[in-house]
MIMAR-711196 format. One record per residue (C-alpha): residue in one letter; x, y, z. Coordinates in Angstrom, 2 decimals. Layout:
<nodes>
A  X  Y  Z
...
</nodes>
This chain:
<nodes>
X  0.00  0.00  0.00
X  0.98  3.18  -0.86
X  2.21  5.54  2.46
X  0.28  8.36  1.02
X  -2.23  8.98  -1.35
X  -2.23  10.68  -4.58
X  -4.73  12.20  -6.67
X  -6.73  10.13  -9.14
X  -9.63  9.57  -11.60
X  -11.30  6.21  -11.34
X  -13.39  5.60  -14.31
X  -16.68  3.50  -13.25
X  -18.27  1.21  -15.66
X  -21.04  -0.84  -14.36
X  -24.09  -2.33  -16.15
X  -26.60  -1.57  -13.99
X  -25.48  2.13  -13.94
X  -27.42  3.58  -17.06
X  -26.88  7.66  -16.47
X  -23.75  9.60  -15.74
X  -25.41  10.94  -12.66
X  -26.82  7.75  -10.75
X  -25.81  6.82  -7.73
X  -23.50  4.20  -6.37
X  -21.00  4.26  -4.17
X  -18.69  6.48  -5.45
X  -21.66  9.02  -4.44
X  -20.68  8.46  -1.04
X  -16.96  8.62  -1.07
X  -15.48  11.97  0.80
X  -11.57  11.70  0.21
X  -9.87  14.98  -1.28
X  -7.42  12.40  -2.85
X  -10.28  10.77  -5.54
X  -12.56  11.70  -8.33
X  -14.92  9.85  -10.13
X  -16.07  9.67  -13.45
X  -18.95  7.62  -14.76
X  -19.32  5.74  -18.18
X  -23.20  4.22  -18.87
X  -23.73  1.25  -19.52
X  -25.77  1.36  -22.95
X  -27.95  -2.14  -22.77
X  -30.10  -4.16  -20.29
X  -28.29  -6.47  -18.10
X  -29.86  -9.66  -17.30
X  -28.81  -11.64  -14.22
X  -31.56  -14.31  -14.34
X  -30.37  -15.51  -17.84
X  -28.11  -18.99  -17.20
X  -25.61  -18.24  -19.67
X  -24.02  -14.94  -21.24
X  -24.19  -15.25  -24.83
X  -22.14  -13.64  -27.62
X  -24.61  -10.38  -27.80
X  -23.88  -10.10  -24.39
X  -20.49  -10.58  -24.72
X  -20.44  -7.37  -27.35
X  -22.10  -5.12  -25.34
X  -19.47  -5.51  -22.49
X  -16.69  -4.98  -24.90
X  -18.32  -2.37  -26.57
X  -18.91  -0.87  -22.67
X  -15.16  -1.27  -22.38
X  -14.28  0.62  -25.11
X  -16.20  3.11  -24.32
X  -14.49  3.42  -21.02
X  -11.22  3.38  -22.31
X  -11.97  5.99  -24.44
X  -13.36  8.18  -21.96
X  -9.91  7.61  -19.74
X  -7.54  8.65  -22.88
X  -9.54  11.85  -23.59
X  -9.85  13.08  -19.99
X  -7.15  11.96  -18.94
X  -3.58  10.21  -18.20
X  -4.17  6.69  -18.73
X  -1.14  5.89  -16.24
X  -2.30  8.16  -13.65
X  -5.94  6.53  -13.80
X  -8.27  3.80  -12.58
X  -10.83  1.98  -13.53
X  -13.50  0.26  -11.81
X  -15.48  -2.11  -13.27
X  -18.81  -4.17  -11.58
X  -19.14  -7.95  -12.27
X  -16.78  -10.30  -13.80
X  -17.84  -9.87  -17.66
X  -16.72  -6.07  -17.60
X  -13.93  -7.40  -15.44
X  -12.78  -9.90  -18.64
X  -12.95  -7.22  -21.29
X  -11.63  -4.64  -19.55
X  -8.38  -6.89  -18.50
X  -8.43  -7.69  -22.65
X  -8.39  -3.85  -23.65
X  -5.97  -3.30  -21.08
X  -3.60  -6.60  -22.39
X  -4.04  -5.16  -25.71
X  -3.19  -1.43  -25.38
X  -0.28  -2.12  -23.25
X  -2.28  0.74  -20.91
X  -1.06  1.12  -17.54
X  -4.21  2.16  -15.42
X  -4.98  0.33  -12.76
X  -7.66  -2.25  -12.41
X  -9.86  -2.82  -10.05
X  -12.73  -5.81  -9.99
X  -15.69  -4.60  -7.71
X  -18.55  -7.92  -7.72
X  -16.17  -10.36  -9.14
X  -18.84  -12.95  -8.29
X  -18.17  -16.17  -11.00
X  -20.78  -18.32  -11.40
X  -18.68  -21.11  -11.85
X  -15.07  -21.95  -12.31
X  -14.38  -22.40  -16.43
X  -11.91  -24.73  -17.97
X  -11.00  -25.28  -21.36
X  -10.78  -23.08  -23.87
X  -13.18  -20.06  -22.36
X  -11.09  -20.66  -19.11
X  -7.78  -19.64  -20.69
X  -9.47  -17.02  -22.52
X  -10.65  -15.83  -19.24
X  -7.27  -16.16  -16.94
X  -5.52  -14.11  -19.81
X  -7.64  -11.26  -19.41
X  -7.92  -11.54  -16.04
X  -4.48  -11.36  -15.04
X  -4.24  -7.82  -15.67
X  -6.69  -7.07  -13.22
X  -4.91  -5.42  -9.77
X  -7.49  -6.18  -7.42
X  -10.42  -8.28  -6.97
X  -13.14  -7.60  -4.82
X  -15.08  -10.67  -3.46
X  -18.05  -10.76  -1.50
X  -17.62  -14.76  -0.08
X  -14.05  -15.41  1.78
X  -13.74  -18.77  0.15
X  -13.61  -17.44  -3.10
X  -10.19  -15.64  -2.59
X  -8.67  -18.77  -2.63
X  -10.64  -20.14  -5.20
X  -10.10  -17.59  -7.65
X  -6.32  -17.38  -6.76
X  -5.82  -20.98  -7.44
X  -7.52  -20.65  -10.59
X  -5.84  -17.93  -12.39
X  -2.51  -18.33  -10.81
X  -2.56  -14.67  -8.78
X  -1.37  -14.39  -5.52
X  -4.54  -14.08  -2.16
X  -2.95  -10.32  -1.97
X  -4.40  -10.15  -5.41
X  -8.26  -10.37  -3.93
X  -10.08  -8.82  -1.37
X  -12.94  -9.62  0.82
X  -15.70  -6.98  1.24
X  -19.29  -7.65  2.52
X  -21.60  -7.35  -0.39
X  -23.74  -4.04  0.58
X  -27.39  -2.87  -0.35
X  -29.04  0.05  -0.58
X  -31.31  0.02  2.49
X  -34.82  -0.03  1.60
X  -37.65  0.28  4.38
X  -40.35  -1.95  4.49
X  -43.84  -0.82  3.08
X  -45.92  -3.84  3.12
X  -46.94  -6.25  6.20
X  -47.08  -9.78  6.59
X  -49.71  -11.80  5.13
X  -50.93  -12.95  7.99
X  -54.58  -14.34  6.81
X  -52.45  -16.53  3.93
X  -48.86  -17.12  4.96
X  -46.78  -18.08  2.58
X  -42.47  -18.94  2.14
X  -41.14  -17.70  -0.60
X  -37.98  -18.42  -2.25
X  -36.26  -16.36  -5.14
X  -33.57  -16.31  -7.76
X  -32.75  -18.68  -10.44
X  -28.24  -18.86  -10.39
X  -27.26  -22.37  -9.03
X  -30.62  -22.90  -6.55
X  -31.69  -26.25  -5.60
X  -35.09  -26.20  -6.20
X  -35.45  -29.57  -5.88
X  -35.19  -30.07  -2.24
X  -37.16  -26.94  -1.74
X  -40.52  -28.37  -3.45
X  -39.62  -32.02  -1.36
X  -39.46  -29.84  1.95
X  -42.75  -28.06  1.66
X  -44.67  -31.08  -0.13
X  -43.68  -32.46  3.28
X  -45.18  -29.27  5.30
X  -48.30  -28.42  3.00
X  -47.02  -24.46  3.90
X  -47.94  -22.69  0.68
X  -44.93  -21.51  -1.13
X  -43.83  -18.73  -4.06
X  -41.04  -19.38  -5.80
X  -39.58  -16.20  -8.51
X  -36.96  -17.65  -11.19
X  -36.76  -18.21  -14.90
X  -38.01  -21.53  -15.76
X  -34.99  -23.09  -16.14
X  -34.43  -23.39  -12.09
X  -37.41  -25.49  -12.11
X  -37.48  -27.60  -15.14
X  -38.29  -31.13  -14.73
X  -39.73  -30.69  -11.01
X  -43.29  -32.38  -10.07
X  -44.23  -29.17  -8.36
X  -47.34  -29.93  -5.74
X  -50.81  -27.91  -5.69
X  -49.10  -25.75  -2.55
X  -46.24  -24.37  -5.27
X  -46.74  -21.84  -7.30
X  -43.83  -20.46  -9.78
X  -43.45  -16.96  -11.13
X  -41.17  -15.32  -13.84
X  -40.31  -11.99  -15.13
X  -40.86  -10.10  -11.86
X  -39.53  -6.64  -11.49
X  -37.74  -5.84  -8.16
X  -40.34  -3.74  -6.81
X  -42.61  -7.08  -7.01
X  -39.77  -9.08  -5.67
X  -39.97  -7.07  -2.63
X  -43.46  -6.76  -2.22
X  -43.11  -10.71  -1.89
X  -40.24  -10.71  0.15
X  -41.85  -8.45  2.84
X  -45.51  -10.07  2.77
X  -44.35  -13.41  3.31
X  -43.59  -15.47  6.78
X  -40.27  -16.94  5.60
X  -37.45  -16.89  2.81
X  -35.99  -20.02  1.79
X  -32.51  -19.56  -0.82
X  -31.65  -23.45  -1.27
X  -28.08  -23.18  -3.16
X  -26.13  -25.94  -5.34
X  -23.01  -24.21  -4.95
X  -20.30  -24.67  -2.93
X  -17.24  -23.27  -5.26
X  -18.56  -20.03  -5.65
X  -21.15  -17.47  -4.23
X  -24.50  -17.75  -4.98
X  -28.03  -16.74  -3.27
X  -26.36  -13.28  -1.59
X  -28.26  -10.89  -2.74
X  -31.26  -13.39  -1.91
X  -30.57  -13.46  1.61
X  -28.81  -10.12  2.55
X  -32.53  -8.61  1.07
X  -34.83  -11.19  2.90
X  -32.75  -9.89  6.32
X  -33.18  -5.98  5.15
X  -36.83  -6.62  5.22
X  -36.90  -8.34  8.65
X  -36.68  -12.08  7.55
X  -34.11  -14.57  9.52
X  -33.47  -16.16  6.34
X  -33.00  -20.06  6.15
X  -30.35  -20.61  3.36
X  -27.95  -23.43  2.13
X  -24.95  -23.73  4.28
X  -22.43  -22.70  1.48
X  -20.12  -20.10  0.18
X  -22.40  -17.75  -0.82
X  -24.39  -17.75  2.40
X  -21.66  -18.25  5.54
X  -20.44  -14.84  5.48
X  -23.67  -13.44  5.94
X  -25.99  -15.63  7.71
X  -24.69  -16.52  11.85
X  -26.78  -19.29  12.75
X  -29.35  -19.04  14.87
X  -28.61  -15.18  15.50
X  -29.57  -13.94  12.46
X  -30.59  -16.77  10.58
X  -30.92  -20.25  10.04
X  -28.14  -22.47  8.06
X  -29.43  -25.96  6.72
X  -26.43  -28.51  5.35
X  -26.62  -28.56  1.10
X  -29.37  -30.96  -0.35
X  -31.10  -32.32  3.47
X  -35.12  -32.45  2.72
X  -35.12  -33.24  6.62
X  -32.67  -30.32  8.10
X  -34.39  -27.97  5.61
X  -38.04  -29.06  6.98
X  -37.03  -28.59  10.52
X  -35.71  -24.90  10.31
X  -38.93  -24.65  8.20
X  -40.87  -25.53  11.07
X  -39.10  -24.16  13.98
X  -39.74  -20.41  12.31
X  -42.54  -20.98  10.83
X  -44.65  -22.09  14.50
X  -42.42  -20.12  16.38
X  -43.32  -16.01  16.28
X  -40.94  -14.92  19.05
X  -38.14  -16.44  17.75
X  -38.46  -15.67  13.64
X  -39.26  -11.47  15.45
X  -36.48  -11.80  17.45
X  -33.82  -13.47  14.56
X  -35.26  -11.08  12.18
X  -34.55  -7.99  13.66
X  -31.27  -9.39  14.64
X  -30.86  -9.67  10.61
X  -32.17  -6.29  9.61
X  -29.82  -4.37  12.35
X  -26.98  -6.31  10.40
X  -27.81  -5.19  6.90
X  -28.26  -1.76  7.70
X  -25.01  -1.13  9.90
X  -22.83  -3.58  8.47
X  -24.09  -3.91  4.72
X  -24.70  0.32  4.21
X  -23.38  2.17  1.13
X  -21.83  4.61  3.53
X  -19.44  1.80  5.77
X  -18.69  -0.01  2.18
X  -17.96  3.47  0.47
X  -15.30  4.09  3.58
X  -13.46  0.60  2.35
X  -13.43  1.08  -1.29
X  -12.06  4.96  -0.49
X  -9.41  2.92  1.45
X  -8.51  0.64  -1.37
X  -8.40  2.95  -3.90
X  -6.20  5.76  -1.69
X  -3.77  2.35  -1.24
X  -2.98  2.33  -4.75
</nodes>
């Protein structure tokens, strides 16, 4: 780490930043040492689809471009940074950067894979990557993981909490029809899930793309929607009596964002023990962790919150106090200041 700071421009390219003026964290940096400049993202990016395709796969490099060109006319490209949000932006920035020989530094915010790649897209990938001067993680495990896997040293990665924007509940419990409801599509076992609550008979919601629940005999207490916005999402999250994220995942992080925005809204979540869920969840504080694929562990934390109103209260406050003093834009805006002053 640098002893002391110097004055720099970190370019921000993110896809679900669409105008030069929205916020992120950057807004709530306060360091005389940084400036920020913003570069929209020009297309729609879809996190429920299973696989990026090569449209996809345009628009990021066409959204790196873009950024590089907005560094080389503003600015000195070796006196620069760039930040860039999930792993795809990560990949063709590290290629622009291989190819120009530039000099900026790099830095990976959401480098969340959703799985490990060999082959041919996996060398593809490591070569990009390797330009890349810092990772940020969101699951511990995955420092190692990722090390191991494109040959970069831990020092390489860092660990940072994944935050959210705090949003306050608006909608009560449905008390007259209680429900669990489980959401997102990325690596969730679905399949224990609908053998749980056959089980129970507790009706149950569950929000993915069809794909997460192809080939399941879903019972009469199941229903399945698609194509929700997040304002929907929400509304589910915060009407129902429990959130269940069952994960098939235990190389990388999946089912965060699942469970850090059941426990905003008040939930003690009951999630897959794995490594998208251990960082977040303490068991039996603030939530409840079941072992990966159990019908039988996952029915009993079912149960116990589901018949017991003191305890689900007292976990879920225990869960919202977390996200909103340890998750906050303004105590993860205070650590990325830090890493990018260390540079």
């Amino acid at each position: 780490m640098a002893g002391n700071p110097q004055n720099r421009t970190w370019y921000i390219a993110a896809p679900f930043i669409r105008a030069s003026d929205d916020r992120w964290l950057h807004s709530f940096v306060r360091s005389p040492w940084l400036a920020f400049r913003v570069v929209p993202a020009p297309y729609d990016h879809d996190r429920s689809r299973r696989t990026t395709g090569g449209r996809q796969w345009l628009d990021y490099l066409q959204h790196s471009v873009r950024l590089f060109s907005c560094m080389w006319r503003h600015g000195n490209p070796d006196r620069t940074g760039i930040i860039t949000s999930f792993p795809q932006l990560a990949v063709t920035a590290g290629l622009l950067k291989q190819i120009t020989g530039c000099e900026c530094t790099l830095v990976a915010w959401l480098f969340n894979l959703g799985e490990i790649y060999s082959g041919t897209k996996g060398k593809l990938a490591r070569l990009a990557l390797r330009r890349v001067d810092c990772f940020v993680v969101h699951s511990r495990h995955e420092i190692r993981a990722y090390s191991e896997w494109l040959g970069l040293p831990e020092s390489r990665f860092r660990f940072v909490p994944l935050q959210r924007a705090f949003v306050e509940r608006s909608h009560e419990e449905n008390r007259a029809d209680p429900f669990i409801v489980a959401l997102g599509s990325a690596h969730r076992d679905y399949r224990t899930l609908v053998e749980a609550v056959r089980l129970t008979g507790h009706r149950t919601v569950i929000v993915c793309g069809p794909h997460a629940v192809a080939g399941l005999d879903l019972p009469a207490n199941v229903t399945v929607l698609s194509n929700l916005d997040l304002d929907a999402c929400h509304r589910l999250l915060q009407e129902a009596r429990l959130s269940v994220t069952p994960v098939d995942n235990d190389r990388t992080a999946s089912g965060q964002v699942t469970v850090i925005d059941a426990m905003m809204f008040g939930h003690a979540p009951i999630a897959t023990d794995c490594v998208g869920t251990r960082d977040y969840i303490e068991h039996a504080v603030n939530g409840l962790l079941v072992p990966p694929g159990s019908v039988s562990a996952l029915i009993e934390a079912i149960e116990t919150l589901w018949n017991d109103t003191e305890l689900r209260s007292g976990m879920g406050k225990a869960a919202m106090r977390y996200v909103k003093h340890d998750l906050s834009d303004e105590k993860t805006a205070r650590t990325l200041a830090e890493l990018l002053e260390s540079f």
